[in-house]
N, C-alpha and C positions, 0 to 999 in steps of 0.2 A: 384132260391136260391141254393147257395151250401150247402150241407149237412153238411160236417166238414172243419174248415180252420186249416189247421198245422202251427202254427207261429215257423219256424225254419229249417231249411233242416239238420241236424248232423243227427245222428246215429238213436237216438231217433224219429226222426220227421217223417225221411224216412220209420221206420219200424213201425211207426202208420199209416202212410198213407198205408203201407202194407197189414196190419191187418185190413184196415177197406174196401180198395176195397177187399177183399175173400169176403168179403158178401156184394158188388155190391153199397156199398157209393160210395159218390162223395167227394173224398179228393183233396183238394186244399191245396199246400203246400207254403208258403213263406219263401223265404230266402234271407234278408238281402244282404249278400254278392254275388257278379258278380263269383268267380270260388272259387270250393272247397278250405279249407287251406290244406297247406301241412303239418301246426304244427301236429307234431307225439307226443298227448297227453298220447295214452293210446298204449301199445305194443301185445296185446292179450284177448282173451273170454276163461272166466273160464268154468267148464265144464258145470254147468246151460244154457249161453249162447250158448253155441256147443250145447246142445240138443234143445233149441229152433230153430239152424237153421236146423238140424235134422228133428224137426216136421214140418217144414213145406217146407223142399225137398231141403235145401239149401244147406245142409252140402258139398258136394262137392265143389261146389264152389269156398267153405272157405278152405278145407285141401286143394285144386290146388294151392291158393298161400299163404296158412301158414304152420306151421312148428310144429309138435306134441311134446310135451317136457312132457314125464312121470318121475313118481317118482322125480318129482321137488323140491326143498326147498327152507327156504330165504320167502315164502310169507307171513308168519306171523312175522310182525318185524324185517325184514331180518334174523329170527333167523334159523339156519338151518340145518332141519332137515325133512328126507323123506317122503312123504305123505303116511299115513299105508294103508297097501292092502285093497284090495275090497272094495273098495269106492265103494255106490250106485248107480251107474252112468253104463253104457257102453262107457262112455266117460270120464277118467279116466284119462286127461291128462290138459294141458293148450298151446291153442292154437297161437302159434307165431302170430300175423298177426295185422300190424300197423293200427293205427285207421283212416285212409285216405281212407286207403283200403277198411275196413268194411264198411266206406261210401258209398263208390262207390257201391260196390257189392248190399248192401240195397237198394242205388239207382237205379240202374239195376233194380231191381226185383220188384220194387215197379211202377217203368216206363212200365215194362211190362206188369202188372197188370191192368194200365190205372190210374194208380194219375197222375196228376199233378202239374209241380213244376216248379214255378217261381221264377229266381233271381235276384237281383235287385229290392227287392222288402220288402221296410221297412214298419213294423208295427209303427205305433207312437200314433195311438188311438182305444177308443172301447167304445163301449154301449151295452150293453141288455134290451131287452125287455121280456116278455111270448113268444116270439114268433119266434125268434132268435137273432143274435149275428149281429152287426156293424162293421166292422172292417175297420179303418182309414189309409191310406198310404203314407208314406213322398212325395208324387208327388198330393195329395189330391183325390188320386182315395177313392170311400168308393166301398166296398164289404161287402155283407150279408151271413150270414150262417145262420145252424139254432146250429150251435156248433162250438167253437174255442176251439182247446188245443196249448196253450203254454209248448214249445219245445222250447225254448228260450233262453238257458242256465242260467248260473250262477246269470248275471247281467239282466233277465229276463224281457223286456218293459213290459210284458204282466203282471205278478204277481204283478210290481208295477203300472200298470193303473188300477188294481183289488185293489191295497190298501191292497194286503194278507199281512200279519206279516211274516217277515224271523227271526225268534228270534236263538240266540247264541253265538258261541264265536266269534271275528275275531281273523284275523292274525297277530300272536305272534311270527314265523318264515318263511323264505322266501329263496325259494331253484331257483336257473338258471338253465335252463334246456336249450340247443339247440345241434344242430347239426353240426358238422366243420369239418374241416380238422387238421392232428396234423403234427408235422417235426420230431415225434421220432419215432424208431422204435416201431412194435409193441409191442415184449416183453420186452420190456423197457418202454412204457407205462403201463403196464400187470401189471410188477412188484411192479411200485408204487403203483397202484390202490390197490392191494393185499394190502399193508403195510396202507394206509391213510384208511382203511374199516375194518382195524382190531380195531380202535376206531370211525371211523366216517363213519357211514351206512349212509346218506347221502348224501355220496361224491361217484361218478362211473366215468367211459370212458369206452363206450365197441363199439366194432364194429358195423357199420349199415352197411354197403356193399360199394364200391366204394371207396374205405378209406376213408371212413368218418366215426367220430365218434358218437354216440349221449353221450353228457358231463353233467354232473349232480354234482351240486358243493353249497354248503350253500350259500345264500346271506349275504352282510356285514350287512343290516336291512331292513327292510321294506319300499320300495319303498314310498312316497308320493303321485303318480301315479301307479297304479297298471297296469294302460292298457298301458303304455310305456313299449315298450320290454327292455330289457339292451343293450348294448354296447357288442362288442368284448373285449373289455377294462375293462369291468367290468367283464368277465369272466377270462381273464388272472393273473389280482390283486386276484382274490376270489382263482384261483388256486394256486397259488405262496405263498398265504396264508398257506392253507391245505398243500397243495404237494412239496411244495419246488420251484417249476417249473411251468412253464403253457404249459409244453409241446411242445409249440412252437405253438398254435391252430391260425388258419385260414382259410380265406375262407369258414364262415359260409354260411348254408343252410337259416337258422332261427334260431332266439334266443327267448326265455320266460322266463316267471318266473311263479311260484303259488307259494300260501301260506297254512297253515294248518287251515282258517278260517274253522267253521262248522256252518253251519245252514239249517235251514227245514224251509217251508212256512209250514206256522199255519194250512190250510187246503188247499185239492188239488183239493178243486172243489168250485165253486161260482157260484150257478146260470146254467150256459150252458156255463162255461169257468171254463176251468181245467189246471192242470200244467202237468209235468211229465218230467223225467230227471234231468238236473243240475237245472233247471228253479225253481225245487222244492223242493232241496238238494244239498249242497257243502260239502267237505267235504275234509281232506287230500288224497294225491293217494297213499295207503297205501296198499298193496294188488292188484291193479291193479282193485279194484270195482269198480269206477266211470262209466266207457262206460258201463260195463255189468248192472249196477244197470240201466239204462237207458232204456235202451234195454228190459229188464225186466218188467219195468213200463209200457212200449208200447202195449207189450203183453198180460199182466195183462187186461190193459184197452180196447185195440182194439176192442174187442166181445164184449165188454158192450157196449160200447156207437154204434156201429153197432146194436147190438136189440135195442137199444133206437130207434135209429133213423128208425129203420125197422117195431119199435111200437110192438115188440114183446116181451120184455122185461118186466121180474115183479117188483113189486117196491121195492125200493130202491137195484136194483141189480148194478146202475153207480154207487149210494153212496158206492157200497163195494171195489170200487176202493181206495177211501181213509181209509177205513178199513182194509184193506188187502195190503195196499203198505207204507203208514205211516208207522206203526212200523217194519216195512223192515228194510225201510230206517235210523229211528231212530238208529237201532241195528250195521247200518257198521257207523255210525256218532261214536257210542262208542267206535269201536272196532279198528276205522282207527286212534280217541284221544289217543284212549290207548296206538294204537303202535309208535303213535309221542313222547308218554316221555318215550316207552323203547328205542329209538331210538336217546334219549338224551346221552349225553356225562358226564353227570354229575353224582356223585359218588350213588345217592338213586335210580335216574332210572338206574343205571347200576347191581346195588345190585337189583332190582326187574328183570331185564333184566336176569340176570343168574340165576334167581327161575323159573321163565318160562320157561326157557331152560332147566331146570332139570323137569320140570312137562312137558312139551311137549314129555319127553321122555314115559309114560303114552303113551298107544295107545289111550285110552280115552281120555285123552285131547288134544293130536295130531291128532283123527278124528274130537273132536267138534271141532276145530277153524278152521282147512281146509273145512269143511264143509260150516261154517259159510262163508269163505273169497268165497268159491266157489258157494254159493248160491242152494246148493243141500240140505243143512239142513232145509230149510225155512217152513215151515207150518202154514196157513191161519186156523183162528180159526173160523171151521165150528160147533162146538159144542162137546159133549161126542161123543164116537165111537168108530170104527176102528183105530188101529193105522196107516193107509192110509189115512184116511179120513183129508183131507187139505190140503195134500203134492202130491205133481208131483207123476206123477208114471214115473220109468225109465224107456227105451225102454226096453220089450222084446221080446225074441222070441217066437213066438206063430207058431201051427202045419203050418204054410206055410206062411215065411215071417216073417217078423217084424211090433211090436206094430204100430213104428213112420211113417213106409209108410203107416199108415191110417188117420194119419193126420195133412196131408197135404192140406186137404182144409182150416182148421180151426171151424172145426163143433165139438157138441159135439160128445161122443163114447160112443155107451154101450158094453164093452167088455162083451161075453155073454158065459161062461161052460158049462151054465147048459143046454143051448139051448130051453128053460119054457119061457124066457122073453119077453116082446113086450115095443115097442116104441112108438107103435099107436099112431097119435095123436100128436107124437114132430117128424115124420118122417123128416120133413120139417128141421128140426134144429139138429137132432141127431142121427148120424147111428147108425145101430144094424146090429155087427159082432160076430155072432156065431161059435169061434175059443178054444183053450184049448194052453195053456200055462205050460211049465211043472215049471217055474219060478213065476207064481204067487197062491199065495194057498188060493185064496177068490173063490167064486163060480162066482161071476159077479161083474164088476165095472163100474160103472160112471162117464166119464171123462169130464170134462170141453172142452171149445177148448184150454186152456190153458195147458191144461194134467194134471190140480188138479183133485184129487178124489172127489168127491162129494157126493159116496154113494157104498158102498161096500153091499154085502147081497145077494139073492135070494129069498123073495118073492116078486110078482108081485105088491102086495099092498102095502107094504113101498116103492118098486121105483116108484110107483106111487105118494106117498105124496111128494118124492123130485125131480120129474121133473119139477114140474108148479115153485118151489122153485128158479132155474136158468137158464131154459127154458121156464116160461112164460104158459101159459093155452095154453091146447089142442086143436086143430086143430077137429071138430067135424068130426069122419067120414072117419078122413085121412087114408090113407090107406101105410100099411108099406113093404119093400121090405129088409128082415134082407140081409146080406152081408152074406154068408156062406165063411168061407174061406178053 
C-alpha cells in the first residue's frame, strides 16, 4: 500500500510530496497532464516562501535563476509605495522567479528525495475506508493509499468526489493574460502602458525576455467557458479598447484568462482525504499570494500527516492543519476582494483608493498589509503566551552559523541558551542545539519543523508539558545527543 497519493503535480503537490519523503513516506504523486504548462500564472515567492526554501536548503537554487527586487511597491492594490524597513524577515525582498520554474526546481528536489511522480495520469474516482483511501484512474487502474491529499487546483476532481462545499463569490470580472510578441518599439509601448495605468491598474505589457511580452488587459465579460483560452483576437480588440492600439501583438506563446472568483472548501480534511492549495482556495491574483499560499499549505501539512502515517503523531495534530491554514486562507480571500474594488475604475472605489494611499503612508499600516501580502505576519493560535509563540521564527544568527541550516531536515528544533534543557525522549523527532544568538532574547525555543514557535521559556518542566503536545509521547529511555554548536 502506498502511504500518501498527491492528486496533482504544480507547485503545491511537488513540495508535499517533498515534505513527506524528509521523513521516509512513500509519496505517490499524480499528474494529469503528460509535460509541465508553460502558463506563467504566478511571477515570484514573497519573502515567507524565500524562507521556506531557506529552511530546507533550497534557497540557492531559487536566487541562481530568480531575480531579488527590494524595497518594491505596487503590491498592495498596485498602490505604490516602499515596503518600510526591517521587515522581520532576512529575507526582505521578493523573489523574481516564474512559476514553471518553481515547478521544476520543486520537482527536482522532490525527485531526489525519492517521490514519485506519474503523468498521464487522471484521477476520476475515490473511496475510503478505516483503513485507507481508493483511488480510481481514467485508464481504470485503482490504487490504494492509506492517505490522499488533493493538490488539484482550482476545479479540484478530488474536493468534488468528497462532495466538500466551495462556498462564495464567482466571477464578476475577467482579465487576459498571455504572452506575445509586439511590432512597436519598446519605449513606445512603455509610454502607453504609463498613461492606460494611471486609471486602469489592470491593464500591463512589460518585458519577459526574448521580445516578448507578458500582456495583461480587462476582458469585454465573462467567458461562458472559462477553460477556453481566448483568441489573439480577443486580446487585440480588449487592447484597442483600453489603449488606443493593440500594439501590433503576435506570435503568442500562450494565452489565459482568470477571474476574481473567491471561494474556500468548507473543510480541508475528510476522513484520510485533504485538500491543499488552489483545490482548497481561489481567489483573485492580487498580490502575487496564490503559488505562495500553496506552497505554504504543503509545509504546514507535510509533518503532520508524515507522524500520522509514522504513528507518531498526537491527536488531533492533522486536524490542526485545517485550523491553522483555513483562516490563513480566509484572510488573503479578504484582502485580494479588497484590493479588486480599489482596483475599480469607478468613482467610490477610487475615493477609497486614495484614503489607503494616504494611510499606507503610516509605517503602521504600510508594515501591516506588506506583511499580510508577504505572509510573514501570520500567526497560528497556539494559546496566551509569548509574543513568538505561533509565528515563524526568522532566520538567525546564532554564535556559529545560521538558525535555518539547522533545518533542513525537517525535524523539530529545540534552540537551547541556557544549555539546562533535554529532549530525552523526542530525540527521535527533535534536535537539541545548545547555541546563543545575540538576535533572539528568550532563553530557549521550540520550533516546529515548520519553524512555528511552539514554546518559548526555560524550565525543563513546562517543555516537557508541550512536547508530547506536537511531538507525540516519549520514547522510554531514548537517549539524546544535544547538537553543541
Amino acid at each position: 500500500m502506498i502511504d500518501v497519493i498527491v492528486a496533482g503535480g504544480g507547485p503545491t503537490g511537488v513540495m508535499l510530496a517533498s515534505e513527506l519523503r524528509l521523513h521516509g513516506v512513500h509519496a505517490l504523486v499524480l499528474e494529469k497532464e503528460m509535460e509541465p504548462t508553460r502558463v506563467v500564472r504566478g511571477l515570484g515567492l514573497h519573502a515567507r516562501s524565500v524562507e521556506v526554501m531557506d529552511q530546507r536548503g533550497l534557497l540557492e537554487r531559487f536566487l541562481a535563476l530568480g531575480q531579488q527586487y527590494y524595497a518594491v511597491g505596487g503590491y498592495f492594490a498596485g498602490i505604490d509605495k516602499p515596503w518600510p524597513d526591517r521587515l522581520d524577515t532576512a529575507h526582505p525582498y521578493v523573489l523574481g522567479i516564474p512559476q514553471p520554474t518553481v515547478e521544476r526546481l520543486l520537482t527536482e528536489h522532490a525527485i531526489e528525495l525519492g517521490a514519485e511522480i506519474r503523468r498521464g495520469c487522471e484521477l476520476v474516482g475515490l473511496s475510503q475506508d478505516d483503513h485507507g483511501v481508493t483511488a480510481e484512474l481514467a485508464d481504470g487502474t485503482q490504487l490504494r493509499s492509506r492517505y490522499l491529499v488533493g493538490c488539484d487546483g482550482g476545479r479540484s476532481p478530488v474536493r468534488k468526489l468528497l462532495g466538500v462545499g466551495f462556498p462564495g463569490e464567482p466571477t464578476r470580472v475577467e482579465t487576459l493574460l498571455g504572452e506575445m510578441e509586439v511590432a512597436v518599439p519598446p519605449e513606445t509601448l512603455a509610454a502607453v502602458v504609463a498613461e492606460v495605468r494611471k486609471t486602469q491598474k489592470r491593464f500591463g505589457a512589460g518585458p519577459f525576455g526574448d521580445g516578448v511580452y507578458r500582456v495583461v488587459v480587462p476582458a469585454e465579460g465573462v467567458a461562458e467557458d472559462r477553460t477556453v483560452p481566448p483568441t489573439l483576437e480577443e486580446f487585440r480588440q480588449q487592447l484597442r479598447v483600453f489603449a488606443g492600439t493593440d500594439f501590433g501583438v503576435h506570435s503568442p506563446r500562450w494565452l489565459s484568462r482568470f477571474g476574481d472568483a473567491t471561494r474556500q472548501a468548507e473543510r480541508y480534511r475528510t476522513g484520510r482525504v485533504l485538500l491543499a492549495g488552489d483545490a482548497a482556495h481561489i481567489h483573485p491574483p492580487m498580490g502575487g499570494q496564490g503559488l505562495n499560499l500553496g506552497i505554504q499549505d504543503a509545509f504546514n501539512l507535510g509533518w503532520k500527516l508524515a507522524a500520522e502515517v509514522d504513528g507518531w503523531a498526537p491527536a488531533g495534530l492533522l486536524d490542526s492543519y485545517h485550523a491553522e491554514r483555513h483562516p490563513v486562507a480566509a484572510d488573503v480571500l479578504v484582502n485580494t476582494r479588497a484590493q479588486m474594488v480599489l482596483m475599480s475604475t469607478e468613482p467610490g472605489p477610487q475615493a477609497v483608493r486614495r484614503l489607503v494611499s494616504e494611510l499606507m503612508d503610516f509605517e503602521e499600516v504600510n508594515r501591516y498589509l506588506i506583511e499580510k501580502i508577504t505572509a510573514i505576519g501570520v500567526r497560528y493560535d497556539f494559546g496566551e503566551g509569548h509574543e513568538l509563540l505561533g509565528r515563524r521564527m526568522r532566520d538567525v544568527g546564532l554564535k556559529r552559523g545560521r538558525l535555518y541550516e539547522l533545518t533542513h531536515g525537517g525535524r523539530g528544533l529545540l534552540l537551547d541558551q541556557t544549555g539546562r534543557l533535554s529532549v530525552a525522549g523526542w530525540a527521535d523527532r527533535v534536535d537539541h542545539v545548545i547555541d546563543v544568538s545575540e538576535e533572539l532574547d528568550v532563553p530557549a525555543a521550540l520550533l516546529r519543523p515548520d519553524g512555528h514557535v511552539a514554546w518559548v521559556g526555560e524550565d525543563q518542566q513546562d517543555l516537557l508539558s508541550q512536547l508530547p503536545k506536537w511531538f507525540g509521547a516519549a520514547v522510554p529511555r531514548q537517549l539524546e545527543a544535544p547538537r553543541v554548536r
